[in-house]
N, C-alpha and C positions, 0 to 999 in steps of 0.2 A: 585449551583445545579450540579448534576454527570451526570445527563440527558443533552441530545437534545431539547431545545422545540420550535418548529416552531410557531411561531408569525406573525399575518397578517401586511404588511409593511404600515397601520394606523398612525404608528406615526414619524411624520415628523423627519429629523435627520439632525442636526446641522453642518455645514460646515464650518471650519473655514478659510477658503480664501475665501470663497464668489463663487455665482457661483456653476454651476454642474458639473460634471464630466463626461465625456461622453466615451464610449470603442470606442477603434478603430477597427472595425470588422463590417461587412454588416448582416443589417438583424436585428432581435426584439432578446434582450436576452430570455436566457433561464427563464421561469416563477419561475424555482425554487430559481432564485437569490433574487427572490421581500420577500424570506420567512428570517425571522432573526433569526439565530440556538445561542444559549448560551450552553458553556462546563464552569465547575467547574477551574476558574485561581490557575494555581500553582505556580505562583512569579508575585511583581507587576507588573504592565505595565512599567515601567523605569527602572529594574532591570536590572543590568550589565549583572550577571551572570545565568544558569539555575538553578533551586534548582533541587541540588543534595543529598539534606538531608529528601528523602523519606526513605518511612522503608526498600525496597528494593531498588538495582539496577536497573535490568530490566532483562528481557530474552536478551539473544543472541540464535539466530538461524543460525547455518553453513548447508547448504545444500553443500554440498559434492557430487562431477562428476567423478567418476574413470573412470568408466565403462558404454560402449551406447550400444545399441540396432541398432544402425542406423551404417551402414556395412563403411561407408565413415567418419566414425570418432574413432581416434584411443586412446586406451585408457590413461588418464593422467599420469601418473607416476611420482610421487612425490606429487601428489594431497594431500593425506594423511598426508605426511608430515605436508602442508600447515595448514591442516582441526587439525591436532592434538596440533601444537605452537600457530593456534590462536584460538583453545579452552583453552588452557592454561595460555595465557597472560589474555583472556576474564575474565577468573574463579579467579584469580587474584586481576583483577580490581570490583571483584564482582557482575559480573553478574553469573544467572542459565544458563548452556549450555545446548545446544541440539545439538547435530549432526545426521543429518540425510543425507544418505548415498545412491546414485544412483536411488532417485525419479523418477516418472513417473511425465510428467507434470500437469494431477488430482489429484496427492498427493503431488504435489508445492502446485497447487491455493487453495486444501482441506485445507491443516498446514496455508495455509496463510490467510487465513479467519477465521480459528478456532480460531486463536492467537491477532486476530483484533478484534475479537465479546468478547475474556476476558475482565475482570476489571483489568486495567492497574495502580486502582488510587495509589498504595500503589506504586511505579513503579517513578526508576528516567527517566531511557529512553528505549528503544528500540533498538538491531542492529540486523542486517538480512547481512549476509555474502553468498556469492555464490560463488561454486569452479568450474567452468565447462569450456565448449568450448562457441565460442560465432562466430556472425561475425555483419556486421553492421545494428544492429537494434536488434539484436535476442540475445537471450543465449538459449541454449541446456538443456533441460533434457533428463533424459534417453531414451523416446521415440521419442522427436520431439524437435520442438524450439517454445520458446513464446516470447514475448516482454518485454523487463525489468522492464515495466511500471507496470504490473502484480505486483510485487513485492508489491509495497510500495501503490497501488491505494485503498484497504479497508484500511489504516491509517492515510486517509484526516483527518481535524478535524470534521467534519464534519460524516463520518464513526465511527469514533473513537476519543472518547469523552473523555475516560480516560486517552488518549496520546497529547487531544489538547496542544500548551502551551509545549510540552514536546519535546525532544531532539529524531529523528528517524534517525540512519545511517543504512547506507548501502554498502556493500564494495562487489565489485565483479570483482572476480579474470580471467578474457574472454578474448580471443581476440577480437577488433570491426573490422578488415577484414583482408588484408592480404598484404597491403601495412610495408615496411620497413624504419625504420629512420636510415639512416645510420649517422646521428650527422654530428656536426659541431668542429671542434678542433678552441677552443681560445688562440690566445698567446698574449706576454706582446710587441714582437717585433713588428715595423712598416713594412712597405712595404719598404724605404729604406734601412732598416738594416737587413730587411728579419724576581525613588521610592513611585513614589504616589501608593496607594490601591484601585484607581476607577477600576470601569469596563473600557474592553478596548476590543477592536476588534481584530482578526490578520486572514489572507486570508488562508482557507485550507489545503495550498500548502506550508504555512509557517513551519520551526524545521524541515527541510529535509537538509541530508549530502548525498549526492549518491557520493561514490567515483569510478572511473575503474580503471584497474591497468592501464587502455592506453587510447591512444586518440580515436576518431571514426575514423575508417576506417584502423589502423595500428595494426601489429603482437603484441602479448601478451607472454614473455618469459616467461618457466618455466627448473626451474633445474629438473633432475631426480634422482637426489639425496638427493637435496639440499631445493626443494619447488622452488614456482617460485618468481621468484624476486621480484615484488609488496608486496606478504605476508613474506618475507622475512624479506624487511622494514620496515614495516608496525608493527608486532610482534616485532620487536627490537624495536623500537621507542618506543612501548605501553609499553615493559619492562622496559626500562630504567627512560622514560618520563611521563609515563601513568598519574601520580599525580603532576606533576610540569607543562605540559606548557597544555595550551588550546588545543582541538583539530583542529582547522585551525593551528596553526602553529604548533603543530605535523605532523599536515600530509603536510605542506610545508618541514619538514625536512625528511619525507617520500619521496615525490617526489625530493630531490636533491637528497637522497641515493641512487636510482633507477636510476636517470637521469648520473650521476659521477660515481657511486661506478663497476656498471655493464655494463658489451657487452659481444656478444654474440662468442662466441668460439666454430665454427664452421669451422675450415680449409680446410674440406674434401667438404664443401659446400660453394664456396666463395662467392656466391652470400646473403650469409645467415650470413658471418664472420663477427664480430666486428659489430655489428647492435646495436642501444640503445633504450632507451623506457623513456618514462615520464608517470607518470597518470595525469589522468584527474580527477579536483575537482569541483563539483556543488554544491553550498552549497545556501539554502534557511534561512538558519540561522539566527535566530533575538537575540542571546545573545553569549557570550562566553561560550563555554565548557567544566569543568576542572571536572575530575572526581576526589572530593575530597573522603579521604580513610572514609571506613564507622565504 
């Protein structure tokens, strides 16, 4: 069934270790977890990989941050860049692009709920990309700052029914505060030398990839020429690799290109000179993800 249908928790459910399970948290759950939701399964419960042989791709959404309203944040330059290579790599791997371009933050949460409440069933996955400023906890739209949580919270399974079971990334390109990695050099020398088809379950929060270009709390680089360096790799990788590896180890050879390839060249600011970056990967993931060609 394509529907939600809440069902009274009457009928006893089978455990197979024995025993309950009990959360760890003070206090009576929430009454709406006693309700049992079913969404339409798009590959069996044991399946390796995601099915990627819907009739579509999926939408990709870039929301794109040039330009704020907010006098203490100055504008991206080379944002565009970024917003234009990975509409193009996206379009490529076949997904529908959207760019949309210096949002108010009630035309984020409007697109992101409009795009939650479609029918997603003909649809392989989902990706939502953000180019803006950020710091920890927050990202910036053009008028103010919301929480990233925003983003991806109407695509629970639960919300969104036709994405249950299905692949939802997220890649956003922000600073999380303004702390500096100035890296580590490693060298070689020592110190003295100098399939089944049952029904199955999976928990809301399951098919989420959130990736950042950085960790919480550290500087986010961008070129201004160039784009910033997270989308930089990120697009190269999706180029070259996009149909050959999975996307967790794509994006492990993401984060080595960002963490080795790039520092920051800033001589006139040395506090600011030769600095490095890593992203940061969350991945809720319960199959591999190869986007095979359509």
């Amino acid at each position: 069934m394509s529907e939600i249908e809440a069902l009274d928790n009457g009928e006893k459910e089978q455990r197979p270790n024995g025993g309950g399970d009990e959360g760890d948290a003070w206090g009576s759950s929430d009454s709406s977890a006693a309700m049992r939701r079913y969404a339409r399964m798009p590959v069996d419960r044991n399946a390796m990989y995601y099915n990627m042989n819907h009739k579509y791709r999926g939408m990709a959404i870039i929301f794109n941050h040039e330009h704020f309203d907010i006098h203490s944040l100055k504008s991206r330059t080379g944002t565009n860049v970024d917003s234009d290579n990975l509409a193009k790599v996206l379009k490529n791997l076949g997904f529908r692009i959207t760019v949309l371009n210096n949002l108010k933050c009630e035309d984020i949460n409007s697109y992101i709920r409009q795009t939650a409440d479609m029918d997603h069933s003909e649809n392989d996955c989902l990706v939502i990309a953000v180019l803006t400023h950020g710091e920890m906890g927050m990202l910036y739209a053009k008028d103010t700052h919301y929480k990233p949580d925003n983003l991806w919270y109407y695509f629970t399974a639960d919300k969104c029914p036709s994405l249950a079971g299905k692949p939802k990334l997220f890649f956003i390109q922000a600073c999380q505060g303004d702390k500096l990695d100035g890296g580590v050099t490693l060298t070689n020398r020592t110190e003295t030398d100098g399939s089944s088809s049952a029904s199955y379950r999976i928990p809301i929060h399951a098919d989420f990839l959130i990736v950042f270009s950085t960790v919480p709390g550290f500087y986010s680089w961008r070129n201004t020429t160039r784009g910033s360096w997270f989308m930089q790799a990120l697009c190269e990788e999706l180029r070259y690799s996009g149909y050959e590896r999975d996307i967790l180890t794509l994006l492990t050879f993401v984060a080595q290109k960002v963490a080795l390839d790039f520092e920051s060249n800033t001589p006139d600011m040395p506090c600011m000179h030769q600095q490095k970056q890593v992203p940061c990967i969350t991945s809720m993931m319960t199959r591999l993800l190869l986007f095979s060609k359509k």
